[in-house]
C-alpha positions in Angstrom: 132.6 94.1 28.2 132.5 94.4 31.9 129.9 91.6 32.6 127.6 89.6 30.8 124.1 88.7 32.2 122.4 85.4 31.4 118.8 84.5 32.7 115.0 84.3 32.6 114.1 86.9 30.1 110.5 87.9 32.0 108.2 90.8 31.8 107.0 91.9 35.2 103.4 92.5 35.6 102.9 94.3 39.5 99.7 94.1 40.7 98.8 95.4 44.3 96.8 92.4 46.6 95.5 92.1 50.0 96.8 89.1 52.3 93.7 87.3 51.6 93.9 87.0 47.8 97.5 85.2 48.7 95.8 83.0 50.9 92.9 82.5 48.6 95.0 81.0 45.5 97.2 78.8 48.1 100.4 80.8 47.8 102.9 81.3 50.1 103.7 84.9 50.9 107.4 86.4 49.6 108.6 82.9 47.6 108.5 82.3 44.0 105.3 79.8 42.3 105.8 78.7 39.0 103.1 77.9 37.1 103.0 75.7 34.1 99.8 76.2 32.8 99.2 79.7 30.7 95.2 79.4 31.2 95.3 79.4 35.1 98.0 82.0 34.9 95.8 84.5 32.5 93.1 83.6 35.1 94.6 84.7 38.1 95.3 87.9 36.3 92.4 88.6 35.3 91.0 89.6 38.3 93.9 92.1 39.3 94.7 95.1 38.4 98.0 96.1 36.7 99.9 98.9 38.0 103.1 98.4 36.2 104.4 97.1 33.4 108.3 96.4 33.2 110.9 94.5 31.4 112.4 92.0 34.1 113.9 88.8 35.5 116.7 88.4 38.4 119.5 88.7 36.3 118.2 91.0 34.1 117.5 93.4 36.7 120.8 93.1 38.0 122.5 94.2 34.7 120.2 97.4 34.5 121.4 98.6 37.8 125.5 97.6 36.6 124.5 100.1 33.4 123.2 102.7 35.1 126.0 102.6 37.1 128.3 103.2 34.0 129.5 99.6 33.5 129.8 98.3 29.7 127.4 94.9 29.7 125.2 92.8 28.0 122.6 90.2 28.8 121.3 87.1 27.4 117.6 85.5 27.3 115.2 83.9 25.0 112.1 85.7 24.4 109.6 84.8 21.3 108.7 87.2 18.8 105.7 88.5 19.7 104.2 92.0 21.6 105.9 91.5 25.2 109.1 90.1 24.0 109.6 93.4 21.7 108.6 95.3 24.5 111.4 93.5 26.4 113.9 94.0 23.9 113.4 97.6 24.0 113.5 98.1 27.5 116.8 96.2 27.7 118.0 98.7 24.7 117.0 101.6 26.0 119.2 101.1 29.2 122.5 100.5 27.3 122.1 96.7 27.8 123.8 95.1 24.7 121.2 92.1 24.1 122.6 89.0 22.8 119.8 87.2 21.3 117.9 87.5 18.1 114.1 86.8 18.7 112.1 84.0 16.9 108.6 83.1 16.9 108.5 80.4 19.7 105.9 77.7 20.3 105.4 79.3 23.8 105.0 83.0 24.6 107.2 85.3 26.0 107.9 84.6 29.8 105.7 86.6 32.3 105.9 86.8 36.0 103.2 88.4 37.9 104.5 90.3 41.3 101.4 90.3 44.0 102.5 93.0 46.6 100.8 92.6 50.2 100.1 96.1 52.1 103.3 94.6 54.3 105.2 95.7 51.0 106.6 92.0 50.9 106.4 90.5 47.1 104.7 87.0 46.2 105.8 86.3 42.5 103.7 83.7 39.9 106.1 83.0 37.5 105.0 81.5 33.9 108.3 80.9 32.2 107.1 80.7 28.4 110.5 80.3 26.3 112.4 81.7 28.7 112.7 78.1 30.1 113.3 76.7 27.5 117.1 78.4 26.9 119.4 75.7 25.7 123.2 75.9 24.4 122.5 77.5 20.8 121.5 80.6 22.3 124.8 81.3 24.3 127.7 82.3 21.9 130.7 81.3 23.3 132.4 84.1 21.9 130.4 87.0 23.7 130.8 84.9 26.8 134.6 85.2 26.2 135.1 89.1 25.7 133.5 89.4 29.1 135.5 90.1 32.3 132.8 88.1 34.1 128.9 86.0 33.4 126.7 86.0 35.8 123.9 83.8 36.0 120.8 82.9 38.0 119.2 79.8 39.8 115.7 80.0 38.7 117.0 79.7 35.3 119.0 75.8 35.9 116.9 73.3 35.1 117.8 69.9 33.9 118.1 69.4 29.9 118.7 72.2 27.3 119.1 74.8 30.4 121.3 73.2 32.1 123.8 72.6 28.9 123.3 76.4 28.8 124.8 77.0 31.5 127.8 74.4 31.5 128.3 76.1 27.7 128.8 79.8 29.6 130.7 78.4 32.8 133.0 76.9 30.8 133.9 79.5 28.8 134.0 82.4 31.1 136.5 84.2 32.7 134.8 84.4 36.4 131.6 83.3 37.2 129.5 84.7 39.6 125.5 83.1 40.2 122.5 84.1 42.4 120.8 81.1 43.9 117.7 83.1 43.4 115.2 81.2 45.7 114.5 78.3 48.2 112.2 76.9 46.1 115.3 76.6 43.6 118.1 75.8 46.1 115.5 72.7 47.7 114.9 71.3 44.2 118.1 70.9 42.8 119.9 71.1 46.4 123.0 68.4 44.5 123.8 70.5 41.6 123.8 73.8 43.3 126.0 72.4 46.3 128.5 71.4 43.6 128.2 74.7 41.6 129.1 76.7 44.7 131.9 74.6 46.0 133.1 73.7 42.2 132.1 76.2 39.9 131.6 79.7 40.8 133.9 82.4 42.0 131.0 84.2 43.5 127.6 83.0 44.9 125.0 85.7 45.7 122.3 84.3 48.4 119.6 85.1 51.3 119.8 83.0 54.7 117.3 81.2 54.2 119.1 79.9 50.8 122.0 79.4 52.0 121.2 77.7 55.2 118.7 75.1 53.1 121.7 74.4 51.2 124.2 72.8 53.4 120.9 72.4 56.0 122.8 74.3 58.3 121.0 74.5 61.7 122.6 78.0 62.8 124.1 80.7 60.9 128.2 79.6 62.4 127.5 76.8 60.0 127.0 79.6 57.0 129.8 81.1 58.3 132.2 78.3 58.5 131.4 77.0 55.2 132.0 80.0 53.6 135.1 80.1 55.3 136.1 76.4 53.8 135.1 77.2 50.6 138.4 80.3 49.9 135.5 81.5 47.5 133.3 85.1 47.6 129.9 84.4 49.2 127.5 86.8 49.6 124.4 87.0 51.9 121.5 88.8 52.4 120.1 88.8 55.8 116.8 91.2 55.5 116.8 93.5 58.5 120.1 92.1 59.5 121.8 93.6 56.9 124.7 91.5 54.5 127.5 89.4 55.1 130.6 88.7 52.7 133.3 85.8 53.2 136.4 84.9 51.7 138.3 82.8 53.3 139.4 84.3 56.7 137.7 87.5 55.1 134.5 87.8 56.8 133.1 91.7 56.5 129.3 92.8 57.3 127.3 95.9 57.2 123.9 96.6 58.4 120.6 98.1 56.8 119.6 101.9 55.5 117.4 102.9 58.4 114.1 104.8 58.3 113.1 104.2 54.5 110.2 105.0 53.1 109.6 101.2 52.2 107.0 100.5 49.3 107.6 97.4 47.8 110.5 94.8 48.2 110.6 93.5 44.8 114.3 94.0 43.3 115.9 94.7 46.3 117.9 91.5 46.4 119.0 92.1 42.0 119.8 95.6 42.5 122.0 94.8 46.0 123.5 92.5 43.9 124.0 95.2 41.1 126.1 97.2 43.7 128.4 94.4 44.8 129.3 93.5 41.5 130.1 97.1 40.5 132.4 97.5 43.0 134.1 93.6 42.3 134.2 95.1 38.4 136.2 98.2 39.8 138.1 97.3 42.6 136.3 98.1 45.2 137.6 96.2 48.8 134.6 93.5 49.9 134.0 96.2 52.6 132.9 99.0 50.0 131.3 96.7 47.4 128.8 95.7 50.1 128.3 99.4 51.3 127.6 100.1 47.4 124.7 97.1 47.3 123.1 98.5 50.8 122.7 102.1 48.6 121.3 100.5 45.5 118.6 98.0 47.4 117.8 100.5 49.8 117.1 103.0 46.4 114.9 100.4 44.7 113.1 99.3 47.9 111.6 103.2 47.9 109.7 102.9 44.7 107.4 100.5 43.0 109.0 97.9 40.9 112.8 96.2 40.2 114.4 98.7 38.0 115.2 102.3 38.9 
């Protein structure tokens, strides 16, 4: 197997909003909320109405685009055994995704996250984890992690406890690890661990400016830049209009954005960029090329409503 996915194992429920209705429920416009509490999350759905309805999750989104794109992989995450968690098993099925886990009724539901798109086409996400947080060491087998050229994994899935011993479990029996850091809001809350799994653990670390920068609180981008330099390790960042930067070592290539899309919704874009990059790191591809392939598939997914394609 070419790669092997491991994350938050989340149905995406899209729902178009106006700026207001962000505003009114105190979010803040393009981050990540979680919410702990399954009555106020049912709540704020109920007053929306649902345009799509779609398998998802970072990660999980990622190896979708890495299988349409030919590649042999597999993905990991816990869903419970009820209505949306064989709905998310089928939707990872019936894209060639070889799924690793064998469902249980769980305490908590299947994990949802509920995508708010503005008319800006920018994405607010509500995330309500379910089991999908709750992923602990028994659910990775060492043994698939092994056959695979490379994991890759995702920050909003680290959390302290049984996820966390997932992750060590995967990292140290891969091959190559490569890891999104997914969000701010993840980066600023476990700043410590992540700092060590970029400079330590990973071979590859996929993030946006504003991620990277609140990770080693750099005050300009030269700082990004010379820390990737220190680190002799593949970093890869997204820079919205700017385009997307990768460094290795003295290696520093960039290229810019697609130009005069038809943009409808932003959700995915940085997964399926992500997609691309790997594809061509799987099959050789120079830096250069692997970052022209994640400018075509973001710029694809950006052009239609939802993560997948």
């Amino acid at each position: 197997m070419k790669i092997l996915g491991i994350g938050n194992a989340i149905v995406d429920v899209i729902c178009k909003v106006d700026d207001n209705f962000i505003k009114k429920n105190n979010l803040t416009k393009g981050t990540m909320k979680l919410i702990f509490d399954a009555n106020e999350f049912q709540l704020m759905l109920s007053n929306l109405k649902i345009e799509k309805t779609i398998s998802g999750g970072s990660v999980a989104n990622s190896i979708v685009g890495l299988s349409q794109m030919g590649n042999d992989v597999g993905f990991i995450g816990k869903v419970s055994d009820d209505k949306l968690g064989g709905k998310y098993e089928d939707g990872l099925k019936s894209e060639n995704v070889k799924y690793y886990y064998k469902k249980k009724r769980e305490e908590l539901p299947t994990g949802t996250c509920l995508i708010l798109v503005t008319p800006d086409s920018e994405r607010t996400m509500c995330t309500f984890l379910g089991t999908a947080g709750k992923i602990n060491e028994n659910d990775v087998d060492a043994n698939v992690v092994k056959k695979s050229e490379m994991i890759f994994l995702e920050g909003y899935l680290w959390d302290e406890g049984e996820p966390k011993k997932a992750f060590e479990k995967a990292i140290n029996n891969a091959k190559k690890v490569a890891m999104s850091l997914s969000d701010q809001f993840c980066v600023d809350r476990h700043k410590p661990h992540f700092l060590d799994l970029v400079k330590n653990k990973l071979d590859i670390t996929f993030a946006n400016e504003q991620e990277i920068m609140s990770l080693i609180d750099a005050k300009d981008f030269k700082e990004v830049i010379n820390f990737g330099k220190s680190l002799e390790k593949l970093i890869i960042i997204t820079r919205g209009d700017k385009g997307a930067i990768s460094i290795l070592g003295e290696e520093v290539e960039e290229n810019g954005v697609e130009k005069n899309l038809s943009i409808k919704d932003l959700t995915g874009a940085g997964d399926l960029f992500a997609s691309g990059f790997l594809h061509g790191i799987l099959n050789n591809l120079s830096n250069s090329e692997s970052l022209e392939k994640g400018k075509e598939m973001s710029s694809k997914v950006i052009q239609q409503i939802g993560a997948r394609l």
